[in-house]
N, C-alpha and C positions, 0 to 999 in steps of 0.2 A: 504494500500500500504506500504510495505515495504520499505525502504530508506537504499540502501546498495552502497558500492562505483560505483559496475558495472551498478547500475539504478539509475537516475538523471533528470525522469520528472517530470514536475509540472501538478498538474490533479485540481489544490484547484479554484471551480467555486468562479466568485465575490471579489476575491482579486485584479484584475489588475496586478497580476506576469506574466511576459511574459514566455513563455518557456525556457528553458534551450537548448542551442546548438546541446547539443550531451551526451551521457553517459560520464562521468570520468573514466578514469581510475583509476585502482588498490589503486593506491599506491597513490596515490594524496591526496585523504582526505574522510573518515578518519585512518590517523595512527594510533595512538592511543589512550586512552579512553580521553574522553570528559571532561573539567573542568566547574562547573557552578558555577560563583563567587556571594556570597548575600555581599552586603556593611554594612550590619548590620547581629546581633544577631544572636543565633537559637531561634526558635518561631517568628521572627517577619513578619511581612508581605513577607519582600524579600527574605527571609528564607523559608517559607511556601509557596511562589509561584514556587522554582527552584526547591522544592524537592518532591512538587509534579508533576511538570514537568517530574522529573528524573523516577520515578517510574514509570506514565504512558506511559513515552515514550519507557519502558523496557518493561511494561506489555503486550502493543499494537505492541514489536516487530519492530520498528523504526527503529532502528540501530542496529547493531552488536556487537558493541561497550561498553563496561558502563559509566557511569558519574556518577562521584566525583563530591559532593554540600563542598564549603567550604567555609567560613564564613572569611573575610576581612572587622571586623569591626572598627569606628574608625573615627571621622572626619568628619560626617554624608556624609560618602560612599567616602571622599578625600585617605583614606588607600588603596580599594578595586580599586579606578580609576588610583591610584599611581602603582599598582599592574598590573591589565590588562595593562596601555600603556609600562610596562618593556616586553611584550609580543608581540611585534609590530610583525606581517607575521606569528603570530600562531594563527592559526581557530580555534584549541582546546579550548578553552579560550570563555565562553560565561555569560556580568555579566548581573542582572540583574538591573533596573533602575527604577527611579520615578523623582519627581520635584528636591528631591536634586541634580539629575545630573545636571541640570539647576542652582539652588541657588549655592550650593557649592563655582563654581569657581568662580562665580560674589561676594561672600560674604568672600571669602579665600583665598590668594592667592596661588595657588599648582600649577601654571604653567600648568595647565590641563583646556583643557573646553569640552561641548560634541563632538565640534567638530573636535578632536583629535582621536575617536573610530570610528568602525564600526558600523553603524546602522543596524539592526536586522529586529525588527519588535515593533510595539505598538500592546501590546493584547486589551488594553482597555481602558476604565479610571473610574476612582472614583468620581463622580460627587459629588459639594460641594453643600449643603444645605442650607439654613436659615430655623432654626429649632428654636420653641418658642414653654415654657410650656402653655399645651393648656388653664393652669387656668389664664393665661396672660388677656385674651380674642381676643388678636387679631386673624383675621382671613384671615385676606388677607394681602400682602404686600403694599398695596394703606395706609392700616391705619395706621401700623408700620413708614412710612415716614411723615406722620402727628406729631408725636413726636417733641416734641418744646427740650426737656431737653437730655441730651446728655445720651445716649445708651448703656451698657458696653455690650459686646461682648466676648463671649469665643470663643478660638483656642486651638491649639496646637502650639506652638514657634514662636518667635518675628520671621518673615523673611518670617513664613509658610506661605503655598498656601491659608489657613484661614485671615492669616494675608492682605494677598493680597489683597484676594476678600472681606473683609471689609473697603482695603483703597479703592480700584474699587466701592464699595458700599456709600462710604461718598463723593467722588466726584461724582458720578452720582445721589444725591438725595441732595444733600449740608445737609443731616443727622449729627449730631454731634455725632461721636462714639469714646468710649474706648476700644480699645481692650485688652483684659487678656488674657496673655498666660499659659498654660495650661502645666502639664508633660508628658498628656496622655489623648487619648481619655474619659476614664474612669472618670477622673476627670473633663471634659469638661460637659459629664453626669451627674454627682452629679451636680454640680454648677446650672447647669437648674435645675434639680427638684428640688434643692430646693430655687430656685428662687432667686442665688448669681448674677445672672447676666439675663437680660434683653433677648439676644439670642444667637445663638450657632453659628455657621457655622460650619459644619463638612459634613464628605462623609456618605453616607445611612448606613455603615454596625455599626457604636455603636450604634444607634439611633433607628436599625428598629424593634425593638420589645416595645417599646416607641412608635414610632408611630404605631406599630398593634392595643396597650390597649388604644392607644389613649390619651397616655399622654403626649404626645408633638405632633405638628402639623406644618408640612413643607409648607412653604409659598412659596417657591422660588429655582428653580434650574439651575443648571449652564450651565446644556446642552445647546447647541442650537434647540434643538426640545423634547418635552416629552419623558418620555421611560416608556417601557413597564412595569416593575413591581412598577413604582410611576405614572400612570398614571393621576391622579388627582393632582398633582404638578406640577402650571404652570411655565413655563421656566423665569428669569429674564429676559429676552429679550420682551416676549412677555407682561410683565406688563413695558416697556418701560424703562424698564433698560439695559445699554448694557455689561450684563457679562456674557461670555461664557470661562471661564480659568476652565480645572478641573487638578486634579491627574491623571496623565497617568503611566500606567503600561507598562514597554517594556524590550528591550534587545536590548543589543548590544556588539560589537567584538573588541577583539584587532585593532590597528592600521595596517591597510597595509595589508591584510589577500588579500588570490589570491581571484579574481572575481566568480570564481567557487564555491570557500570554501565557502564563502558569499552568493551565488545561494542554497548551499547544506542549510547551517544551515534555509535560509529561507525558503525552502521547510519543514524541518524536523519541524519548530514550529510550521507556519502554518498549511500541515497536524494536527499536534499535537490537534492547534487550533477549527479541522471541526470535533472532534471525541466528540460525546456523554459523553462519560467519563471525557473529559475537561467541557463540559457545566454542569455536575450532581458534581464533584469533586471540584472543583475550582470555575468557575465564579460563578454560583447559591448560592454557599455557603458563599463567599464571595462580591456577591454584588457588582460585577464590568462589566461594561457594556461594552461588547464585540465588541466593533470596534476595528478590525485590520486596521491597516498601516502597510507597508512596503518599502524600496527603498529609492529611492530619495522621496516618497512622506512623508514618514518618517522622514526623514532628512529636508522637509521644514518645517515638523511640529514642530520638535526640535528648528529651527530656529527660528520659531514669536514666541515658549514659551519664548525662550530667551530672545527678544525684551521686553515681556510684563511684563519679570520677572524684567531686567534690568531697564524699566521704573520707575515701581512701586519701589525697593530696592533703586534704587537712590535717587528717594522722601523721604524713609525712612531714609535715610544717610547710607545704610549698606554697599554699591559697598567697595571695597577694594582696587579699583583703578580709 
């Protein structure tokens, strides 16, 4: 289906979008070409999610229109959030987001929080692991919390969603853990093999070739129910731990953007979302598990991340206010 101004239905089975009113007009949206903002780098995740967006949504004929991918980095994503709300009632303007939209304002103070944007949609999220070198010997998460002596743990950054779900992980086992923050996935990997640290917590995509050869073995995930390409990775919940917090991957709009505009963009992604070439190009390759939100249900999702993220930071002493 093509997505032009003069057509404005929604056909996307299984999302819970309700229909659209009526066609837009002309001249309503979209004027003109489309801005997709990353808060970091070129190459990095948010980078590599918008522009492959951009291409397939050109390939597959979406819009009429082009999109521009530009890079507002800086302040992990506080430059690129400072940016879209100067764009308040323009629908052009679509950035895209992860937990730092969350941390950020709770750790900085920039006078922005998520709930100053338009919410878009969540394409998915990045489930957090408890990953240990398989020559450890543990094998399940029942005997890792058996441990009398205090645990180091790698992440990636004091505040991270690693950091989180390891303090989520010391209160729900009364564990004594250190956690080491990390510059990068990459080094979170070395550190395990070679046995600088006790266990990892990270999302499936550094690790998953690791756990193919079988040199690291996933004890615990953050979903709330298994998924399909780790199927033998039981959920922390079901080994009687209650952590379900992951990485979520989403999008979101300027402030104040017309009702329709926001109808339009969330037809355009989702479409985007239910085409083969998204599931072969993007999620498959990077390892992120395809739950869509949208709407208001989106918007309550942002909400308890907040909560949880807020709980946990403030234990850590990082709140900013």
């Amino acid at each position: 289906m093509k997505l032009t101004a003069l057509t404005r239905t929604l056909g996307i089975a299984g999302l819970g979008i309700a229909a659209l009113a009526g066609p837009l007009a002309a001249q309503d949206f979209p004027e003109r070409p489309l801005e997709f903002v990353a808060g970091y780098g070129p190459g990095g995740g948010h980078d590599t999610m918008l522009r492959t967006m951009a291409r397939l949504i050109e390939e597959q004929g979406l819009i009429d229109v082009p999109i521009n991918v530009v890079n507002k980095e800086g302040g992990s994503s506080a430059v690129a959030m400072g940016y879209l709300n100067a764009r308040e009632g323009d629908p052009h303007y679509l950035m895209s987001i992860t937990s730092s939209h969350i941390a950020t304002p709770l750790t900085s103070n920039i006078g922005l929080d998520y709930s100053d944007f338009t919410p878009i949609a969540r394409l998915g999220i990045d489930p957090e692991l408890l990953v240990v070198n398989a020559a450890s010997g543990y094998e399940r998460l029942e005997q890792l919390m058996e441990a009398e002596d205090t645990l180091n743990v790698g992440g990636t950054a004091t505040g991270s969603i690693e950091h989180i779900v390891t303090m989520q992980l010391a209160k729900a086992t009364d564990l004594s853990l250190n956690f080491i923050p990390f510059q990068g996935d990459g080094e979170v990997v070395t550190a395990l093999l070679s046995n600088q640290i006790d266990f990892a917590i990270t999302n499936p995509g550094p690790v998953a070739d690791y756990l193919d050869s079988d040199q690291f073995r996933a004890l615990a995930i953050s979903t709330e129910e298994r998924i399909d390409n780790l199927p033998d990775v039981p959920t922390f919940t079901e080994q009687g731990v209650d952590i379900t917090i992951s990485l979520f991957r989403g999008l979101t709009a300027a402030p104040d953007i017309p009702d329709e505009a926001r109808e339009a963009l969330t037809e355009l992604v989702t479409t985007l979302f239910e085409t083969e070439a998204w599931q072969e190009e993007y999620i498959e390759p990077n390892a992120v598990v395809p739950l869509v939100i949208t709407g208001d249900e989106f918007a309550d999702y942002l909400g308890n991340t907040e909560e949880v993220y807020r709980e946990t930071l403030g234990e850590l002493d990082m709140l900013s206010q």
